[in-house]
C-alpha positions, 0 to 999 in steps of 0.5 A: 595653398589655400582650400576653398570655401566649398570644399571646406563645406563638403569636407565637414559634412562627409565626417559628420555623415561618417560618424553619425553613420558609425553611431547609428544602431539598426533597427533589426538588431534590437528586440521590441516590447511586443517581441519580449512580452512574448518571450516571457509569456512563453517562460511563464507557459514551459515553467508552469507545465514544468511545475504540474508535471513534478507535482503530479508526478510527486502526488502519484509517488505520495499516493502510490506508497500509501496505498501500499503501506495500507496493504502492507499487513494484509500481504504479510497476512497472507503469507504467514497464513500459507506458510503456517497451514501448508505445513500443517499435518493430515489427521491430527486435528490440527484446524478448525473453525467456527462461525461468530456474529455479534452486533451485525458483524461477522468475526469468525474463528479458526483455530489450528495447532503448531509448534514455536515457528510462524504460527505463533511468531516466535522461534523460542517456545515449547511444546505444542500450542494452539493459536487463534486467530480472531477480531478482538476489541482494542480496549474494553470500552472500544468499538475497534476491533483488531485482528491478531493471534490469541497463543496458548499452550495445548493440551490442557483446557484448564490453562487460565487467560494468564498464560495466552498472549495475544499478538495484534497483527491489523489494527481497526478491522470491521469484520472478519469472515471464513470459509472453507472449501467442501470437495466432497459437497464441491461448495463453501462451508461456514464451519470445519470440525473434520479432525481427520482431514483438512480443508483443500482451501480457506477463504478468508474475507476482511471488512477494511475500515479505510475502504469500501471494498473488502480484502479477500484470500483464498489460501490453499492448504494442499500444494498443487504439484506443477 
């Protein structure tokens, strides 16, 4: 049995048709230049705001912790002086203040008495002992002026400088002001020399070297009952 010329033909073509037609990848499945350009576009969009998101967010960590070292020892300031002058005794003396200005700066004193404890920031001292506390310059040939507490026993004026100690407490201050709070007169005082009583407020204002703006407190020496 023989096949026709024809068929033979027609029978060629259909296996080509076939194979071409399983070879032949459509057009919709594939992605065009256009189309992966823009995806990348898109990556390079979300890994850029990615980026400034963690780096502000890394700024505002950084900032936030040193804004908050540098007011770190002016809290701890304050409470030390609200512990130390809320326990204070009426009638005994025990605080005083006086004005000072040198150079256009304003470094005002208060002196009060305590025992060891946080006043003189020690637990293992004896007796009674008057601390100071006052700006003082960092060295003898140094503008810098450093707040802290000058400690020395009381009781006995004719005590040289060799047995006060001096505890810096906030380095690099520019001044340093104090004020009481008068009920009798209702206003603010520059000085306190009343031995018999003691202020119901202190207000203590402390020119900072890192900031224009000055820090301020006001420490009540009476607890207010609730």
């Amino acid at each position: 049995m023989s096949i026709a010329p024809d068929n033979w033909r027609s029978g060629i073509q259909d296996s080509r048709l076939g194979q071409r037609r399983i070879f032949e990848i459509p057009k919709s499945l594939g992605f065009t230049l256009l189309e992966i350009i823009l995806a990348m576009a898109i990556l390079g969009m979300m890994s850029l705001a990615i980026y400034r998101f963690v780096q502000s967010n890394l700024i505002a960590v950084y900032t936030s912790s040193q804004v908050s070292a540098a007011e770190a020892p002016y809290s701890e300031l304050r409470d030390l002086l609200i512990e130390q002058w809320q326990s204070l005794p009426q009638g005994r003396g025990a605080l005083t203040g006086e004005p000072f200005k040198l150079n256009d700066r304003q470094r005002d004193e208060i002196r009060w008495k305590c025992s060891a404890g946080s006043g003189l920031l020690t637990r293992y001292a004896l007796g009674e002992f008057m601390a100071l506390l006052r700006l003082r310059p960092e060295s003898e040939k140094s503008d810098q002026l450093d707040l802290g507490l000058l400690r020395k026993p009381a009781g006995d004026a004719g005590i040289g400088p060799e047995y006060e100690t001096w505890v810096p407490l906030i380095k690099n201050v520019r001044s340093l002001q104090i004020r009481y709070f008068e009920p009798r007169l209702n206003s603010w005082v520059d000085r306190w020399a009343d031995t018999a009583r003691l202020p119901r407020l202190v207000k203590l204002t402390i020119g900072r070297s890192d900031s224009s703006v000055p820090w301020e407190a006001i420490i009540p020496l009476g607890r207010t009952p609730y």
